[in-house]
C-alpha positions in Angstrom: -18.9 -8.3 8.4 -20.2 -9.5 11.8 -18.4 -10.9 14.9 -19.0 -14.2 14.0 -17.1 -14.3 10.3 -14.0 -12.3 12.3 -13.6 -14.7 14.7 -14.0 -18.0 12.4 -11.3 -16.4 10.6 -8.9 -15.8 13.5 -9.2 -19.1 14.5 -9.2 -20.8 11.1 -5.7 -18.6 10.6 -4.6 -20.2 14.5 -5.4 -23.8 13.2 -3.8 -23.1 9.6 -0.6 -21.4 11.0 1.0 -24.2 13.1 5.1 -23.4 13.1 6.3 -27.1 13.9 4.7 -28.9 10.7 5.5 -25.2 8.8 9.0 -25.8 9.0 9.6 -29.8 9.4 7.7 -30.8 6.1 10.5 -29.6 4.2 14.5 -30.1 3.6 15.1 -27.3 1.3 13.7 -24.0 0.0 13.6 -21.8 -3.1 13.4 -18.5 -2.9 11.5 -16.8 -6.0 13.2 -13.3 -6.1 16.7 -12.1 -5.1 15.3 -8.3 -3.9 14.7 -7.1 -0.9 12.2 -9.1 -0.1 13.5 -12.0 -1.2 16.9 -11.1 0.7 14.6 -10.7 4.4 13.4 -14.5 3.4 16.7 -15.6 3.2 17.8 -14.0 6.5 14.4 -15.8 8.2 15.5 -19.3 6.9 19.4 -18.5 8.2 17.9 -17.9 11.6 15.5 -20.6 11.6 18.3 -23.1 9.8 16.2 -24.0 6.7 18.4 -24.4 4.0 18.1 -22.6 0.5 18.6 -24.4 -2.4 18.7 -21.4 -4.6 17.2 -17.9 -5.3 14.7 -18.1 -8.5 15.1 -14.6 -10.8 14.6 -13.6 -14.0 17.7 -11.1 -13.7 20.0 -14.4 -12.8 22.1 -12.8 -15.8 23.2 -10.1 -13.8 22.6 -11.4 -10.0 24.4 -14.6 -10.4 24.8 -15.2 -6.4 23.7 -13.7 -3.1 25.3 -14.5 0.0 27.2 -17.6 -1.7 23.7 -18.8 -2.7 23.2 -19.2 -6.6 20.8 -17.2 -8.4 19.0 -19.4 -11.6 16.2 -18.6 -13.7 12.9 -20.4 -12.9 13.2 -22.5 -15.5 17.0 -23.4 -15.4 17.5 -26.8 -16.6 20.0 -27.6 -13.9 17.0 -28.1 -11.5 15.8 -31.6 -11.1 12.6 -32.2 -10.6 12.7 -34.0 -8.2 14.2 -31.0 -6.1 11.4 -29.1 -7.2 8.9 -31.8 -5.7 10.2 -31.7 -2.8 11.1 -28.1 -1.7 9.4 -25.4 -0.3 9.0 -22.6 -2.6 8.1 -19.2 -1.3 7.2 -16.3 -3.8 9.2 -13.5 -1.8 7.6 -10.7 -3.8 5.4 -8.2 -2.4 5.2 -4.9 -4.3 2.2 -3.5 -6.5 3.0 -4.8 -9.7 3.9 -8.2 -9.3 0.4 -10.7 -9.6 1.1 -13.5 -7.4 -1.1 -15.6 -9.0 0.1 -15.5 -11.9 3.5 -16.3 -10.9 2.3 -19.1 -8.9 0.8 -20.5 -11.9 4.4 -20.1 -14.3 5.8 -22.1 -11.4 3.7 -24.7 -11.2 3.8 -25.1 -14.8 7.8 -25.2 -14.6 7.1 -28.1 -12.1 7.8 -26.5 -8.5 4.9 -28.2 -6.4 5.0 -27.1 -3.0 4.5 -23.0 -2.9 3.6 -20.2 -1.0 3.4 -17.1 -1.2 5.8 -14.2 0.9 1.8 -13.4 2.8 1.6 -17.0 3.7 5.2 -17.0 5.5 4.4 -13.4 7.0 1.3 -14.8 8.6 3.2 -17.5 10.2 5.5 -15.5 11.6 5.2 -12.1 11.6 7.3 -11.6 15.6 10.2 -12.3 12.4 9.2 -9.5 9.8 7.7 -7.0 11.7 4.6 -4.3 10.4 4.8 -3.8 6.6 2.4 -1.0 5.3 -1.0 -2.9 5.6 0.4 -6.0 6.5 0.8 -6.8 10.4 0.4 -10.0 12.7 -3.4 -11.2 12.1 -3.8 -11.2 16.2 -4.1 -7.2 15.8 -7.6 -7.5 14.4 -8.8 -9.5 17.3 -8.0 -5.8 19.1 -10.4 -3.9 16.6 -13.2 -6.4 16.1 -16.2 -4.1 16.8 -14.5 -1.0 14.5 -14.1 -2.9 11.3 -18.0 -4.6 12.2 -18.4 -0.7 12.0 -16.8 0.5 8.6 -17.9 -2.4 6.8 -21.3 -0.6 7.4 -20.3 2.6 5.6 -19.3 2.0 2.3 -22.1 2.9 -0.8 -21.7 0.7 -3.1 -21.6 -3.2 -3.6 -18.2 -3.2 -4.7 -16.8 -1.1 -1.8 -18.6 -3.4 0.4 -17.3 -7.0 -1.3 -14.2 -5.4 -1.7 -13.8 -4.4 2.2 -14.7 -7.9 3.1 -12.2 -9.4 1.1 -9.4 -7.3 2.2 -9.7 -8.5 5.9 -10.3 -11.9 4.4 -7.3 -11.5 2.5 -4.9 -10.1 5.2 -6.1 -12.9 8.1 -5.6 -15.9 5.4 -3.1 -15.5 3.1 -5.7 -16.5 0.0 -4.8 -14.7 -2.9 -8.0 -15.7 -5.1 -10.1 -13.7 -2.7 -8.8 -10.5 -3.8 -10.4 -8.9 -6.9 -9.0 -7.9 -9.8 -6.8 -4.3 -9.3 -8.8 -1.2 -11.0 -6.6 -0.5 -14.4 -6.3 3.4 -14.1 -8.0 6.8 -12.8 -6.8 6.1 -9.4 -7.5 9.3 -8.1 -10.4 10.6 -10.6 -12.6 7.5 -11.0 -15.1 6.5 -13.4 -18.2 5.2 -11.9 -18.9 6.9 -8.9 -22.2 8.6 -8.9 -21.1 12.5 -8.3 -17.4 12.6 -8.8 -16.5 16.0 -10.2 -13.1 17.3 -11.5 -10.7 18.8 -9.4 -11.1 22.7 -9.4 -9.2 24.0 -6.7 -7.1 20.7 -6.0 -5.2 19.9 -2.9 -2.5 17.3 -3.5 -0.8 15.8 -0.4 2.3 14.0 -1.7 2.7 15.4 -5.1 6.0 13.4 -5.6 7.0 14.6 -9.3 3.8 15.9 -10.3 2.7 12.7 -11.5 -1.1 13.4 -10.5 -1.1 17.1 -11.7 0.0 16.2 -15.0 -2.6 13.6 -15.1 -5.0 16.6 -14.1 -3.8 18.7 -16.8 -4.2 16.2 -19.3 -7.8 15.9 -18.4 -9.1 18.7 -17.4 -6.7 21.8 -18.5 -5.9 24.8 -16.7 -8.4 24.4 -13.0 -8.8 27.4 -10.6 -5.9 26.4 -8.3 -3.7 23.9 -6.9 -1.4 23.5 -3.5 0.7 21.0 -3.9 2.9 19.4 -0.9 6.3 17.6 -1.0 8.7 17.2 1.2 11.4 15.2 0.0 13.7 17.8 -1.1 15.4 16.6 -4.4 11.7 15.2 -5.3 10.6 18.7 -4.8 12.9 20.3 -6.8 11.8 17.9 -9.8 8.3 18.9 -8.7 8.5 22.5 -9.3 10.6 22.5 -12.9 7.3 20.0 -13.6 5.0 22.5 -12.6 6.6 25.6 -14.4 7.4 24.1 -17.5 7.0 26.7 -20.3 4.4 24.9 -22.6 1.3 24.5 -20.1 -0.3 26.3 -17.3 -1.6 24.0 -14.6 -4.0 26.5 -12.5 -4.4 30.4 -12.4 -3.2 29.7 -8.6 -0.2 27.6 -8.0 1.5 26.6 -4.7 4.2 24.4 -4.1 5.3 23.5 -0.6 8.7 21.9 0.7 6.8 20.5 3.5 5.4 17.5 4.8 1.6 16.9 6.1 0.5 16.4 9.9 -2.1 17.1 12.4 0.0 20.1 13.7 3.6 22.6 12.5 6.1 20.1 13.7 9.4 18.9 12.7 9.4 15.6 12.4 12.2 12.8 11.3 11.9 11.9 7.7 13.7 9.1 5.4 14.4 10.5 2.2 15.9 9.5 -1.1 13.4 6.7 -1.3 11.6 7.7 -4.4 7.7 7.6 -3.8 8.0 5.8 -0.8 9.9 8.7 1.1 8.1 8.8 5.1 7.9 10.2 7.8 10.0 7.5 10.3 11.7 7.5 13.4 14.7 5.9 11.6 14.5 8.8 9.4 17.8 10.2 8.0 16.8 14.0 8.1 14.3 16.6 9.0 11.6 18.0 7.4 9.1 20.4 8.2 5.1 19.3 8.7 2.0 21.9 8.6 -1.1 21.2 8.7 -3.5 21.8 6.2 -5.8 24.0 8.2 -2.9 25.9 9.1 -1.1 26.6 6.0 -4.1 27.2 3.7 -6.3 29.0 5.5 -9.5 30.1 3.1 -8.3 28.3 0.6 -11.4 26.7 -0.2 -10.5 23.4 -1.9 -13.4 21.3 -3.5 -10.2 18.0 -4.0 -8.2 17.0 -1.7 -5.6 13.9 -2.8 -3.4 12.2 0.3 -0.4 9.7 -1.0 1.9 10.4 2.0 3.0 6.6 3.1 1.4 6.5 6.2 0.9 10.1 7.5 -2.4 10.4 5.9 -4.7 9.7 9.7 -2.4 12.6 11.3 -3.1 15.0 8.2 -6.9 14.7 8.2 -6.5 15.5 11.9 -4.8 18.6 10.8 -7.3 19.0 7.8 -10.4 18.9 10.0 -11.6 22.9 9.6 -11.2 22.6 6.2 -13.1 19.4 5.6 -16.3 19.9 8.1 -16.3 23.4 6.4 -16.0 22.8 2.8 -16.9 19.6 2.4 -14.0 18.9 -0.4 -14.1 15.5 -2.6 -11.4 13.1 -1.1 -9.2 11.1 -2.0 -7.2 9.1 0.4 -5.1 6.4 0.6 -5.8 3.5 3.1 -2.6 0.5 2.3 0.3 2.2 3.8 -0.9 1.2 7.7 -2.5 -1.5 8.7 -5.8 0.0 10.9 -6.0 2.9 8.2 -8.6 0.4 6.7 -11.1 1.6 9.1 -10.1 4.2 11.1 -9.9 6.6 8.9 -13.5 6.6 7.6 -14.3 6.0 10.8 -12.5 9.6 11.5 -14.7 10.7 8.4 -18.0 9.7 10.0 -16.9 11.0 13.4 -17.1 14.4 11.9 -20.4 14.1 11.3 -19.9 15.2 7.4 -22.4 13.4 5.7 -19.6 12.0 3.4 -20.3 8.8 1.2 -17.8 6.4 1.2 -16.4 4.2 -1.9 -13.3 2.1 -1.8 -11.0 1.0 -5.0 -8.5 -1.2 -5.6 -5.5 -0.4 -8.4 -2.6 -2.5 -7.4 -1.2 -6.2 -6.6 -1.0 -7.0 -2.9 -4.0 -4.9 -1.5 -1.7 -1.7 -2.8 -2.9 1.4 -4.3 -6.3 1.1 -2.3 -8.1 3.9 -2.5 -11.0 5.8 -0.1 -13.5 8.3 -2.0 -15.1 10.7 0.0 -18.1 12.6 -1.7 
């Protein structure tokens, strides 16, 4: 990308995204999905006194209101059509399985005319929503111009480069057709990248349940070793009775930490109970002890290292950095749960002077599951 395309996007978002005619064009709104999402739309039209017809959700059979709003199926016969002409609808879905275009099209076919997707509203007003993983107000980029010109530069292959392009398209317009299809598996041991070896002594950063080392063991068999790092603490407890099951031996080495991942040994804020998207927040709800990788496995010598840690994953390389200049290890590292991780962390890479190549991969809906290689 060059500074020309960023800025004719920026200002083609400033001329798309005018508030008045966003909200005076319509007199009613449906709201497709009654989760959390769907339930932070229906707060913004409250504030902004838009008033909601109805929520639209398969699960109406067990939601049947929300807030004294009804919740009807898509394709309730109780909705005129007219009503459907005439409303807004906005898709309030944004989570990695959900293909918005897809649900777009059912609801078109069903007759709802006017609709937009939960992106679309975000980009209007995101003072409203606030940062959301990757997602975060489109004026930010005109802060980082000259680094993403930069790490569009570094990526290998034509798909990392089209797909790089299309993410910043993507996240300054709204335009789901831009993104590509989402990878269908092998997130973290891909086929098709010239080099890619299996993971012998394997480093995984946000194990979760053992999800990835299972996969590993499935594939490969027994490796040389693994450390594996988790620090929610009933996650971790699931963790290890997955990794010392009676009927398979995962490596000849195995470690398993409680602990979270950072540039330094800190104890940071952390809010658990959130499944696989457990972080590191301020608004955290307990404490949890970070190392750094540098620190805590000293000589380990890893030729994999996996980072899945919603968010953390710029601080841990910093705390990685020995490790990686030294050994040179495969990586594998998410870039969706912040919005600047996009670039600055190969950027971070390439500062180091490591002579990595750099592929990017895309497994999820909604620019989630994106994926950096590091070979």
């Amino acid at each position: 990308m060059n500074n020309a395309e960023i800025n004719e996007l920026l200002e083609h978002r400033k001329i798309r995204n005018n508030k008045t005619d966003f909200i005076s064009k319509y007199n009613h709104v449906f709201i497709y999905g009654a989760g959390s999402c769907g339930r932070d739309v229906f707060d913004f039209c409250c504030r902004m006194d838009i008033p909601v017809e109805c929520f639209l959700d398969q699960k109406s059979d067990r939601i049947r209101e929300y807030m004294g709003i009804p919740v009807k199926k898509a394709n309730d016969v109780s909705i005129p059509l007219t009503q459907k002409n005439t409303s807004l609808t906005v898709v309030a879905v944004f989570n990695p399985a959900s293909d918005i275009l897809q649900i777009v099209s059912n609801l078109k076919s069903l007759g709802y005319r006017n609709i937009i997707s939960f992106v679309d509203l975000y980009l209007v007003y995101p003072e409203f929503f606030g940062d959301r993983l990757w997602l975060t107000s489109p004026d930010n980029y005109e802060n980082f111009t000259d680094e993403i010109i930069e790490a569009s530069s570094l990526w290998q292959d034509d798909l990392s480069k089209d797909l790089f392009k299309a993410l910043i398209k993507f996240r300054l317009t709204g335009d789901y057709s831009i993104l590509p299809s989402p990878q269908i598996a092998n997130q973290y041991f891909p086929d098709g990248i010239p080099g890619w070896e299996y993971p012998r002594r394997f480093i995984d950063c946000g194990a979760y349940t053992g999800d990835t080392l299972a996969e590993i063991y499935a594939r490969y068999g027994q490796i040389e070793a693994i450390a594996a790092f988790e620090p929610d603490t009933d996650t971790y407890i699931r963790l290890c009775h997955e990794c010392h099951k009676p009927d398979r031996a995962l490596a000849k080495e195995l470690y398993i930490f409680p602990c979270g991942l950072w540039s330094s040994a800190e104890q940071l804020k952390f809010m658990s109970g959130q499944g696989d998207g457990s972080n590191i927040s301020q608004d955290g709800d307990t404490i949890i002890q970070c190392v750094s990788l540098d620190q805590a496995l000293h000589g380990f010598r890893p030729t994999f290292i996996k980072m899945d840690i919603e968010g953390a994953e710029y601080e841990a390389l910093k705390g990685a950095k020995d490790m990686i200049c030294n050994e040179h290890p495969q990586l594998a590292i998410c870039l969706y749960h912040k919005p600047d991780d996009l670039w600055r962390i190969p950027l971070l890479l390439k500062e180091w002077n490591t002579g990595y190549k750099f592929y990017l991969r895309l497994y999820k809906y909604s620019c989630f599951e994106l994926v950096l290689y590091a070979l």
